[in-house]
Structures are given as structure tokens and as C-alpha cells.
C-alpha positions, 0 to 999 in steps of 0.5 A: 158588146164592148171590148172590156166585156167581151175581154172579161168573157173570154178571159173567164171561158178561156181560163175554165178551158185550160184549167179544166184541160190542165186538170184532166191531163195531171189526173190522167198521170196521177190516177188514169184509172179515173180516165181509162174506159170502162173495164180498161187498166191503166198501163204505162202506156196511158201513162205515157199518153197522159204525159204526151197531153199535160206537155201540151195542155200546161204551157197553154194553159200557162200561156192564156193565163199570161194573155189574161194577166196582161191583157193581151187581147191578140194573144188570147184570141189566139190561144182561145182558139187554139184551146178551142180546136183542141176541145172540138178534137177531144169531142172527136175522141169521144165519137170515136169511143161512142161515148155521149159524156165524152163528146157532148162535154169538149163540144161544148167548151168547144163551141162556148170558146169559139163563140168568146174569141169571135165576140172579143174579135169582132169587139177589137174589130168595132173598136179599131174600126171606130177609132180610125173614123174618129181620127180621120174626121175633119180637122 
């Protein structure tokens, strides 16, 4: 896969990942009821906790957008995995609520956005590999 591809791909699953992150943190400050178990009520306690997570879930999803916006390729092969690891850790959550939805949904946004930042690495990796073998060709 080319570099240009594999930029594009992991541009368009790391933007999902965040934004989608983003999302459920701002929906859990403005309506927890819609993210709290069954048979829960919103305290301020999750209010407090939906807080916690959109102080981290934002500034990422800002920062891999700049990454995105300027073509930063280390940058969002670090954020891409960075958003990664914090999908397979919310997969973790939903395996300790027992709930499939909650699980099956950050696994795979997990897996999908480690599969797209080692593609775009491997693809910078060929890249750089193949430029230093035309440079160091025969003068």
C-alpha cells in the first residue's frame, strides 16, 4: 500500500475513533442517562466521571485532527495508537459489565485502528527504506 493510502485510511479511522470518542464523553455530561446501565440513575458521580473522560477524549481528538490537517504521519502514528489503546481499554470496561455492545464495539474500532497505523507505518518504513536505496545507488 502506498504511503498516500495508507495516510488517507488511517486519517478517515483515526477521525471516526476520536470523534466518535469525543461524542459519547459530551453525551455522557449532557445526558448520562443514555450512557449509565440499565436500571442506573445518573448521579453526580457520573457526571463527574463523563468530565474525567471528555478531558481526555477532546485534546486527542483535537490533536489527531491537527496530525490529520497537516499531514503529520509520526504524529498520527502515535495518536492512532494512543486512540487504539484507549478503545481496547474501553472493551475492557464492557467485559467487566458483561455487556456484548460494549465490548464487541471499542474491540473493534480497537483492532480496525491498530490495523491502520501499522499499515501507515509499515508504508513510511518502505518508503524510507526505498529512498535510502536510491540514494545510495552508484554515482
Amino acid at each position: 500500500m502506498t504511503t498516500i493510502k495508507a495516510m488517507r485510511l488511517a486519517s478517515v479511522v483515526t477521525a471516526i475513533n476520536v470523534l466518535v470518542a469525543s461524542g459519547f464523553s459530551i453525551v455522557g455530561i449532557i445526558h448520562p442517562q443514555y450512557l449509565v446501565p440499565a436500571g442506573s440513575v445518573p448521579t453526580q458521580a457520573s457526571l463527574i466521571l463523563a468530565m474525567y473522560a471528555a478531558a481526555r477524549t477532546i485534546p486527542l481528538a483535537l490533536f489527531a485532527l491537527w496530525a490529520i490537517y497537516k499531514q503529520a504521519t509520526p504524529a498520527l502514528v502515535l495518536l492512532g495508537a494512543l486512540a487504539g489503546a484507549m478503545q481496547l481499554l474501553d472493551a475492557g470496561i464492557g467485559l467487566f459489565e458483561h455487556d456484548l455492545g460494549k465490548c464487541a464495539g471499542p474491540l473493534f474500532i480497537a483492532v480496525l485502528q491498530f490495523f491502520v497505523v501499522y499499515l501507515l507505518h509499515r508504508s513510511v518504513r518502505n518508503h524510507d527504506a526505498n529512498q535510502a536505496r536510491i540514494g545510495s545507488g552508484p554515482m
